[in-house]
C-alpha positions in Angstrom: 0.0 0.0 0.0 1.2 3.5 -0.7 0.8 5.6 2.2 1.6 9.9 2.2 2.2 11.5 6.1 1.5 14.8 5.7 3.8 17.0 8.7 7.4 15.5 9.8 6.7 16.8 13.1 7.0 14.4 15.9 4.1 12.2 15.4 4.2 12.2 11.7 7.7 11.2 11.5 7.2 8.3 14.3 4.3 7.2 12.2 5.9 6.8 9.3 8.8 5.1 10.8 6.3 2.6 11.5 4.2 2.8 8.4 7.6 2.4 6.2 8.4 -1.4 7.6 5.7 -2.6 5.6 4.3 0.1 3.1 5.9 2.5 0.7 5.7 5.5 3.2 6.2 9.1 1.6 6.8 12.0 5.0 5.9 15.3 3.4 7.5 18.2 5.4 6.6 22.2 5.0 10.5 23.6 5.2 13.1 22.6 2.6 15.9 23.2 4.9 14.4 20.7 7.4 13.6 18.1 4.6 17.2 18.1 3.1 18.7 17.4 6.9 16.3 14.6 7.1 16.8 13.0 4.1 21.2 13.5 4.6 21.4 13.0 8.1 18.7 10.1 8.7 17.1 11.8 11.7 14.7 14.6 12.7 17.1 16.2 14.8 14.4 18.8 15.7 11.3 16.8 16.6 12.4 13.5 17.3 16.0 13.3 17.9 18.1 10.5 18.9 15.5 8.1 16.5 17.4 6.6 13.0 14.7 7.2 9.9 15.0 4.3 8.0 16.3 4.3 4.3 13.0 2.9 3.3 11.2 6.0 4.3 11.2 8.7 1.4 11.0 12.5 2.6 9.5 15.0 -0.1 8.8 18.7 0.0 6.7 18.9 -3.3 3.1 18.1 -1.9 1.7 17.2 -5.2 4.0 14.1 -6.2 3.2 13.0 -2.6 -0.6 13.4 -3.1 0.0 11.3 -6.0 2.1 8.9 -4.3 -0.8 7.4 -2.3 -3.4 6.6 -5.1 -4.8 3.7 -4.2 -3.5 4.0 -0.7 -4.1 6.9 2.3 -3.0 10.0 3.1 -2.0 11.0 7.0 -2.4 14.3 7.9 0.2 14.9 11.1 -0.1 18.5 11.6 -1.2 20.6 14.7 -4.9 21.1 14.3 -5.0 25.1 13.4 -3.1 23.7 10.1 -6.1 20.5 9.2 -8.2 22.8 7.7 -5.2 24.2 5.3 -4.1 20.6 4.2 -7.5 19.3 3.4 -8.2 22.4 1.3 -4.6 21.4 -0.7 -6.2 18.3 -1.2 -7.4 17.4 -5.0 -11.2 16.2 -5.0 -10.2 12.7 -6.0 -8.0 12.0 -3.4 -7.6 8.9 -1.8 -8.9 8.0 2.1 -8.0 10.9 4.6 -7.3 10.1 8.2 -5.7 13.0 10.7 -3.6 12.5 13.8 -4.5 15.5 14.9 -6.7 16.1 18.5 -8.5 19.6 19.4 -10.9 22.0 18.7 -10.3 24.7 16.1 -9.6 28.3 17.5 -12.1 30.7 16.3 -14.8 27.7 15.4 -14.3 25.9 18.0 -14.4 22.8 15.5 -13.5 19.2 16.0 -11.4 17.5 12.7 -14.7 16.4 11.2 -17.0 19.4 11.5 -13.4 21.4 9.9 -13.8 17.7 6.8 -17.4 18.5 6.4 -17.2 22.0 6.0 -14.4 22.1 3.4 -14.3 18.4 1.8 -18.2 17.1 2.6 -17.8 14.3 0.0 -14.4 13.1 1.5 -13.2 9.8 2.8 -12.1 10.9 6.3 -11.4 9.4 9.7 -9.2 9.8 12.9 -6.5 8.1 14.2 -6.2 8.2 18.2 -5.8 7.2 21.4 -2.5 6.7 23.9 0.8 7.4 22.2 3.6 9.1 22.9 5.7 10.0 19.3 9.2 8.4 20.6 7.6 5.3 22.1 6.0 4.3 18.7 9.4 5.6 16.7 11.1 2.9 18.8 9.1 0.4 18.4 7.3 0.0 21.9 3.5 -1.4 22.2 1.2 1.1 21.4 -3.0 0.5 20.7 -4.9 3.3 19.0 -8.2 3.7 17.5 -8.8 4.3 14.0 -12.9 6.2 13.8 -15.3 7.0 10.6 -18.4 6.8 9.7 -16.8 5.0 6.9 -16.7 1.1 8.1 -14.1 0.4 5.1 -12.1 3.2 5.8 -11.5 2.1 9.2 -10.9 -1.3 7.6 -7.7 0.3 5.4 -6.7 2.0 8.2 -6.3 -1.2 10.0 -4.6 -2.8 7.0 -1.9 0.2 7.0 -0.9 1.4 10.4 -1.8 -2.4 12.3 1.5 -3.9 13.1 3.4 -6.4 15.7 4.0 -2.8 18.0 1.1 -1.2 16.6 -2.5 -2.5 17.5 -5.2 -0.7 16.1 -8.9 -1.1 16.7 -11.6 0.7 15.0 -15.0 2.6 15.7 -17.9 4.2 14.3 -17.7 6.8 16.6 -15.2 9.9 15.3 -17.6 12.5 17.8 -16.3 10.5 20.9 -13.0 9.5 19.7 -12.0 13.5 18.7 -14.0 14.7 21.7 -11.7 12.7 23.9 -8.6 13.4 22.3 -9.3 16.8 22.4 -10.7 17.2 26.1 -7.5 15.0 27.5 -5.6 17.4 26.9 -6.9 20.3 29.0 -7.4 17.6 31.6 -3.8 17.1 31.4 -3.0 20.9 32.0 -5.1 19.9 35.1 -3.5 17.5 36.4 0.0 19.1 35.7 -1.5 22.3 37.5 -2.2 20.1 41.1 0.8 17.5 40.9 2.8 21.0 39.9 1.4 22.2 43.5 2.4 19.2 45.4 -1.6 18.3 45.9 -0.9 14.6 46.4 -2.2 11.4 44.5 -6.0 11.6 45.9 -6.1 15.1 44.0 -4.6 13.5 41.0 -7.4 10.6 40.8 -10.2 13.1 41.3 -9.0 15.1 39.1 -8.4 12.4 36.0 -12.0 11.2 37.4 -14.1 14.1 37.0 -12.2 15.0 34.3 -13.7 12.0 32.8 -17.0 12.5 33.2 -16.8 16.4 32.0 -15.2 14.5 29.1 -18.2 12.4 28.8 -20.8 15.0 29.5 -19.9 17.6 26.3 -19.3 14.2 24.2 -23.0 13.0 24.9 -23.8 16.4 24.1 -22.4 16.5 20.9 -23.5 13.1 19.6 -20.9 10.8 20.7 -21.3 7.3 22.3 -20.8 6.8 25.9 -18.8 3.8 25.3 -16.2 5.2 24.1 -14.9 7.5 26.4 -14.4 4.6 28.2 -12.0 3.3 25.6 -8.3 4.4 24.2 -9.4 7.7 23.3 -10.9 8.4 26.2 -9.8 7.1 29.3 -6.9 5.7 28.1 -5.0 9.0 26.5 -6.6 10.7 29.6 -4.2 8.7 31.8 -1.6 8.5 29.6 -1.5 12.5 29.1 -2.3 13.4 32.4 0.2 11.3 34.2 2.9 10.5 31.2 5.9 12.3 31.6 6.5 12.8 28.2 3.2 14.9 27.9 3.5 18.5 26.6 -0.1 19.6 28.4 1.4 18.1 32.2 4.2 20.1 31.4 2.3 23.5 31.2 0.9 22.7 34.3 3.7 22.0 36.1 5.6 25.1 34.7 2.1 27.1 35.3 2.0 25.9 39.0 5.5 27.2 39.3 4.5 30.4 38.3 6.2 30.5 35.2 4.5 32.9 32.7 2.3 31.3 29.8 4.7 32.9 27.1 7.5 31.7 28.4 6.4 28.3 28.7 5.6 28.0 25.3 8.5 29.6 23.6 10.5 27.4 25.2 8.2 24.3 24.9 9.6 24.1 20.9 6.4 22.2 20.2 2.1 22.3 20.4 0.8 21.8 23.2 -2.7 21.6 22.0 -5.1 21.7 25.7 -3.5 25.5 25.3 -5.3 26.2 21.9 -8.1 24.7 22.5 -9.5 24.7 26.2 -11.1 27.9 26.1 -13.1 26.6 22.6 -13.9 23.3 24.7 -15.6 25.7 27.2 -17.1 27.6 24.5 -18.7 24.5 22.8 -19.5 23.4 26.4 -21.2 26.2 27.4 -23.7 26.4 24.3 -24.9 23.2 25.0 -25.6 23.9 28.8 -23.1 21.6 29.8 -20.7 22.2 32.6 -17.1 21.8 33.0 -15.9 23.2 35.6 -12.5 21.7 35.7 -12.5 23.3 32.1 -13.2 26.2 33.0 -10.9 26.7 35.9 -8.2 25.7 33.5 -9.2 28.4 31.5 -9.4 31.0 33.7 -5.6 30.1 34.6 -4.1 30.4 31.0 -5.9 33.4 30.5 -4.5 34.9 34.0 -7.8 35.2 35.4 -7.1 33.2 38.1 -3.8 31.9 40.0 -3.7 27.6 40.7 -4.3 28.2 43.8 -7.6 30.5 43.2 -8.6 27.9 40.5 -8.3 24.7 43.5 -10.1 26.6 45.7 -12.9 27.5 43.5 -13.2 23.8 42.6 -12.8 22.4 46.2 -15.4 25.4 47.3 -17.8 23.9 44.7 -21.6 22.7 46.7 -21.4 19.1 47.1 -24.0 17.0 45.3 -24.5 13.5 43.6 -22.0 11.8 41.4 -23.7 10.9 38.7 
């Protein structure tokens, strides 16, 4: 199968390490300068470092040869979210099945990946890929399970066929609401979560807070159409933990570096890559809010990155909260 990753950032570049063992794997990257190192040095020196790319892998800057490199295969998109909308709109109106890696909300929209398909490509094959995965754990090889979601049963059957491997299991839904909802949410939970083990608040904070994360999780995704089942599953509970607690995870890392005190700026010029709960937790308020559901780990997230709030205001809103049933 020919297969076309569109973004040799971290995840696109681990992906197609993968992808290349088996298929004839194109990695398309945006800067000419950052291609040429790539295909010389064997190694993505600024995303993924310390990872060999394997001479099977071919790296292209022309975007139209690697669109046409995956007739009769797939085409990845591995961007940060604010570009999914710009790489489906490259996209020729006969091309192949679309599935994106990407998990948030659009800014300004406040879109998921398939409301931003349905606007711009409405007669599209399109899917997600998601769930649990650090970029340099599946580069190396390590067990990883994801979930591949679309309302298209046999493009989540050539997803399958693709990206399912000996290190890479993949399972597949009918649910892309849930699974992007999940993948989306997580990562403002994960700010969270950074936010109170950043402030020393102990594990029983850390489990109430992944907990009722969860269920805010489940609330807006019910809202929006999802199943409940699968927030239950490896985009939802599963990339919750793994974000929240993972030490690899960009979002924790705000929110230990926002529970130091160390200013929002800062944090993300030094960061060198997306941490995507930034860009989109105040969208997964707005898309909250006008559906009357409430989040109010969300919003207290929220009211942090915008400096509304300190972490310690923002715990003792929440713990201030009325008590009342769980469910």
């Amino acid at each position: 199968m020919n297969l076309t990753v569109l973004g040799a950032g971290a995840w696109g570049t681990a992906l197609a390490i993968s992808l290349c063992e088996r298929h004839a794997t194109r990695l398309w990257a945006r800067d000419e300068e950052q291609a040429h190192r790539m295909r010389t040095e064997r190694r993505n020196a600024r995303y993924l470092d310390g990872v060999t790319l394997p001479a099977s892998l071919q790296i292209s800057v022309d975007f139209d040869s690697s669109i046409e490199h995956a007739r009769g295969g797939l085409v990845i998109i591995a961007t940060p979210m604010a570009a999914l909308g710009e790489m489906l709109r490259r996209l020729p109106l006969d091309a192949p099945g679309i599935l994106w890696l990407c998990k948030g909300f659009q800014e300004g929209t406040g879109w998921l990946g398939h409301e931003v398909a349905r606007a711009i490509c409405p007669d599209a094959r399109v899917g997600i890929v998601s769930g649990p995965s650090f970029a340099i754990e599946v580069a190396r090889g390590q067990p990883t399970a994801l979930v591949a979601a679309s309302a298209d049963a046999a493009l989540c059957d050539e997803a399958v066929a693709a990206l399912h491997s000996d290190s890479l299991r993949i399972y597949t839904s009918g649910d892309p609401v849930g699974v992007e909802v999940g993948g989306a949410v997580k990562n403002v939970l994960a700010i969270a979560t950074g936010i109170a083990d950043g402030m020393k608040l102990g594990l029983n904070a850390r489990a109430a807070l992944i907990t009722r994360g969860l269920a805010e999780m489940t609330r807006l995704g019910l809202a929006l159409g999802a199943q409940p089942e699968t927030f239950m599953g490896l985009s939802g509970l599963g990339d919750l933990v793994l974000t929240a607690t993972g030490d690899l995870s960009r979002n924790r890392k705000v929110g230990l570096l926002l529970a130091d005190g160390v200013p929002l700026a800062r944090i993300l010029e030094d960061l060198g890559h997306v941490a995507e709960g930034v860009y989109s937790a105040a969208m997964v308020l707005r898309r909250a809010q006008s559906r009357g559901v409430e989040m109010p780990i969300t919003e207290a997230v929220v009211a942090v990155l915008e400096g509304r709030a300190t972490p310690q205001q923002a715990v003792e809103r929440l713990m201030g909260r009325e008590a009342r049933p769980e469910h």
